[in-house]
N, C-alpha and C positions, 0 to 999 in steps of 0.2 A: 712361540712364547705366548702364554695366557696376561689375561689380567694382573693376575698376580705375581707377575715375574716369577714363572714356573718354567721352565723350559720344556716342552713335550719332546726331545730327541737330545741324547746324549752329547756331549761338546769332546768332539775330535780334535780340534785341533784345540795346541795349549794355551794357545794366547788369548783367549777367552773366559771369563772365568763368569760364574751363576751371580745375580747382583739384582737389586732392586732398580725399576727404571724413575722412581721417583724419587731415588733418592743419589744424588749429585755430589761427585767427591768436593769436597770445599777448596784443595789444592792438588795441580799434581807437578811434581818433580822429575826432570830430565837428567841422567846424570852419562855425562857417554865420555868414554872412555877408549882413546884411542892410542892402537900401537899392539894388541892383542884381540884374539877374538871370541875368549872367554875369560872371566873371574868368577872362581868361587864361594859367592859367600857364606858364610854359617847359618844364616837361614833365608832360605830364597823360597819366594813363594810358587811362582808360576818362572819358565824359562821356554824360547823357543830362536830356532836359527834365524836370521836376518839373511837374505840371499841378496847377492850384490845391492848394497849399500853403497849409496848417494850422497852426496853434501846433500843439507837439506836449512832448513829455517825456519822458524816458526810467527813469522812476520802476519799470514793468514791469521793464523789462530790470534794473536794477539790482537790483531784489527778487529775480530770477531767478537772477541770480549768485549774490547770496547766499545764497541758497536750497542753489544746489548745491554752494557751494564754502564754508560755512559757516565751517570749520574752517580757512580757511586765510588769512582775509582778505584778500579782491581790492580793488585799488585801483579807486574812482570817484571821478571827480573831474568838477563841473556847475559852470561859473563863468559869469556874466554880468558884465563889469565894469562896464558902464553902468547897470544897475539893483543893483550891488553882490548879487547872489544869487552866494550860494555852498555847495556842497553835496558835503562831502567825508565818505567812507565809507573803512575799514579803515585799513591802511597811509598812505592819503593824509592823515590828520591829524597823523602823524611825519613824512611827506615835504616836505606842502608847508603846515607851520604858519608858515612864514616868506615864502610869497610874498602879495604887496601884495592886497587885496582892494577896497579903500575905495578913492573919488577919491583923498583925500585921500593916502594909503599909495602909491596910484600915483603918484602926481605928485610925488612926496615922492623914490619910486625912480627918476624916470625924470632926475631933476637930479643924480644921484648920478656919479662917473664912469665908471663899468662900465656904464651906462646901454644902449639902445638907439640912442641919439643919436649915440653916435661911429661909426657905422658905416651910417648912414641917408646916402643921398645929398643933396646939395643942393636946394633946394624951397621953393615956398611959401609953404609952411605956418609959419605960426606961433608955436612953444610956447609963448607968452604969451599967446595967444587960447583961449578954453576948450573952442570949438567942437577946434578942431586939436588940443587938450593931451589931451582924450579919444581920439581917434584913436591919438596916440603911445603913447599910456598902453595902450593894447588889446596895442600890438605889442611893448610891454615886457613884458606878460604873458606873450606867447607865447614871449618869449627865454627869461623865466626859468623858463618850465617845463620847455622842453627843455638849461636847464642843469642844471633839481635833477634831471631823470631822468638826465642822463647822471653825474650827481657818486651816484646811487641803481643804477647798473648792475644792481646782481644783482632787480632788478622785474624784468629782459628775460628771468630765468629761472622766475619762479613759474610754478607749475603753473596757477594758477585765472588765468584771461582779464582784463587790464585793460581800465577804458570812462572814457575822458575826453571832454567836450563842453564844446566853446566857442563863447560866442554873440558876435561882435560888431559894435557897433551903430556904431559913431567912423564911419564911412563914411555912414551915413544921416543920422547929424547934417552932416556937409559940404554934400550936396547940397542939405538944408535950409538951409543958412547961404548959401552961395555958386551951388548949381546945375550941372548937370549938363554947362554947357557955359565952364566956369571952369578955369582954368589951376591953380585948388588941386585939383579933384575928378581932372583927370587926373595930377596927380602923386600922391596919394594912391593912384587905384587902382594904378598902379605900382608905387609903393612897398611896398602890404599883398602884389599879387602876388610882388615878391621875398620880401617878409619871411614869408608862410605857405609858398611853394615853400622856403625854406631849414629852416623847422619841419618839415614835412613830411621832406627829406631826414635832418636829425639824427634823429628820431626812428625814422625807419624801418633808421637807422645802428645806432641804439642798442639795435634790438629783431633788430637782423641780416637784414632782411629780412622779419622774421614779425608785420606788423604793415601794419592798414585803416587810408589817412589819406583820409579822405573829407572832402569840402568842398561844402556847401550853398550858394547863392545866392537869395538870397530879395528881390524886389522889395518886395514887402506882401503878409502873412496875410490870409487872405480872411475869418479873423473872429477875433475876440480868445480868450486864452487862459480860461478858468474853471475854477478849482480846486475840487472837487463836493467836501463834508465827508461823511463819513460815520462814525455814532455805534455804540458798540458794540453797546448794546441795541437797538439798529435790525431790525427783525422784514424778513429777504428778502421781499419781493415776490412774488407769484404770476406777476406778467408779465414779470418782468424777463425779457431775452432767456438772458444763462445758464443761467436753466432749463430754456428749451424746447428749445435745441438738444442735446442730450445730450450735452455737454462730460467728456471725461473727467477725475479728478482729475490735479494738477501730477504727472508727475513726479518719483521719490525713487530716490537711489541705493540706498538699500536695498530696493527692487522687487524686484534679483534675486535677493537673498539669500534674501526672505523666499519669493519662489515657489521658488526650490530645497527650503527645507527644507519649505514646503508639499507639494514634487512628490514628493521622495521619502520623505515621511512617508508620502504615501497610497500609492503602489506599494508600500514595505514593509506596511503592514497589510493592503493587497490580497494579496501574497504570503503571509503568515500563514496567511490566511483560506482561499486555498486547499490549504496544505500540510493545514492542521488538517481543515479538510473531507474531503480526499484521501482520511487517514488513517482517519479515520473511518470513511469508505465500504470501504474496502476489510479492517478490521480481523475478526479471527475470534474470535468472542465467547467459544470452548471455551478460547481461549490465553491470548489477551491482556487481556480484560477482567476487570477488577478487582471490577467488581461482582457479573458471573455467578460467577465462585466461591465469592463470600463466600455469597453467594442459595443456593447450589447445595449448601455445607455445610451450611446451616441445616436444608435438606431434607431431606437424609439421615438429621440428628441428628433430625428431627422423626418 
């Protein structure tokens, strides 16, 4: 890849797509989707297989943000509505201190009549069964986040990067209830693929284009998730692997500051050094030297 974000060789693999490097999505969007290991939607951009898939987290990336955008508060936002985890950083606790978290909060919003229900097509499904009521309840989530962003416009201008991730699970409970070859589980994927391809459209609406909606399918993890504690008085390791590969420190925008006034502290006292030395060597001791004449009266008087 040149200067100008030109690529010199072809892109083989699909997950890659031709992009400017100066120019920085403003948010990107997690939407993973577990219980199948594809969805169709009506326009997809880029698509490529995921090969044994991991629990994973995005705790990294989120620290990394904040790390670098400290001062400015980037919005994250980490929801699972079927195990209720929710995990909101900066701005996202003014934004969305009002959307549903709980069963209970969803279900509670999905009877309401602004609801997702007037606008779902005919189906199925349930909403008085529990199994379907979690399902609906996921796609009520999804509506009402890309209502608070669009009623929140001016997020599509912050400078610092937003990261939202959605986990949902209302899909894997169906095919545990009913089964994969039921006239609920085919209206269901249906219906999630309308309802995340219209997500996906408002928000990429809302961010003008400058904005990653990516979309996971995940059949089953190949092993469960483990959350490692670790204490503060806890003494590093000698094996641990961070030490042995020579990992350099994070990172800090004030790197360039400080190697400027590093770089040219030392060229200026490099430059000193040699004027003073110069002078030196070349200085005539009958003229200019201050000490030979003070020496050279005492002489005389002596």
């Amino acid at each position: 890849m040149n200067l100008n974000g030109e690529l010199l060789w072809d892109l083989l693999w699909p997950g890659l797509a031709r992009g400017s490097l100066f120019h920085r999505p403003g948010a990107n969007f997690l939407v993973t989707v577990r219980g199948i290991e594809e969805l169709a939607l009506p326009k997809s951009e880029i698509s490529y297989i995921v090969e044994n898939p991991v629990p994973f987290t995005l705790d990294s990336i989120s620290n990394s943000i904040h790390s670098l955008f400290s001062e400015e508060t980037p919005v994250v936002l980490q929801l699972t509505p079927s195990e209720e985890r929710l995990y909101m950083v900066g701005k996202a606790n003014t934004i969305f201190e009002d959307l549903p978290v709980t069963l209970r909060q969803m279900r509670n919003r999905l009877f309401q009549e602004d609801s997702v229900l007037g606008f779902l097509p005919r189906s199925t499904l349930n909403k008085n069964n529990e199994v379907d009521l979690l399902f609906l309840s996921e796609l009520q989530v999804l509506h009402d986040i890309s209502a608070l962003l669009y009623r929140h416009k001016r997020l599509a201008k912050e400078r610092s990067p937003a990261l939202y991730s959605l986990e949902l699970a209302g899909l894997e409970e169906i095919i545990k209830r009913y089964g994969q070859d039921s006239q609920q589980f085919r209206d269901a994927v249906q219906i999630l693929a309308s309802v995340i391809q219209k997500f996906a459209d408002d928000v990429f609406s809302i961010y003008s284009g400058n904005a990653v909606i990516e979309l996971l399918t995940v059949k089953n993890f190949d092993a469960p998730l483990v959350r490692k504690s670790r204490s503060i008085l806890e003494v590093p390791s000698k094996n641990d692997p961070s030490h042995t590969y020579g990992l350099a420190y994070q990172y800090n925008y004030n790197y360039a500051v400080v190697f400027n006034i590093v770089l040219w502290l030392m060229i200026g006292l490099a430059l000193s050094v040699i004027i003073v030395a110069y002078n030196l060597w070349n200085m005539d001791p009958g003229y200019d030297s201050i000490i030979y004449r003070m020496t050279s009266q005492r002489i005389k008087m002596d």
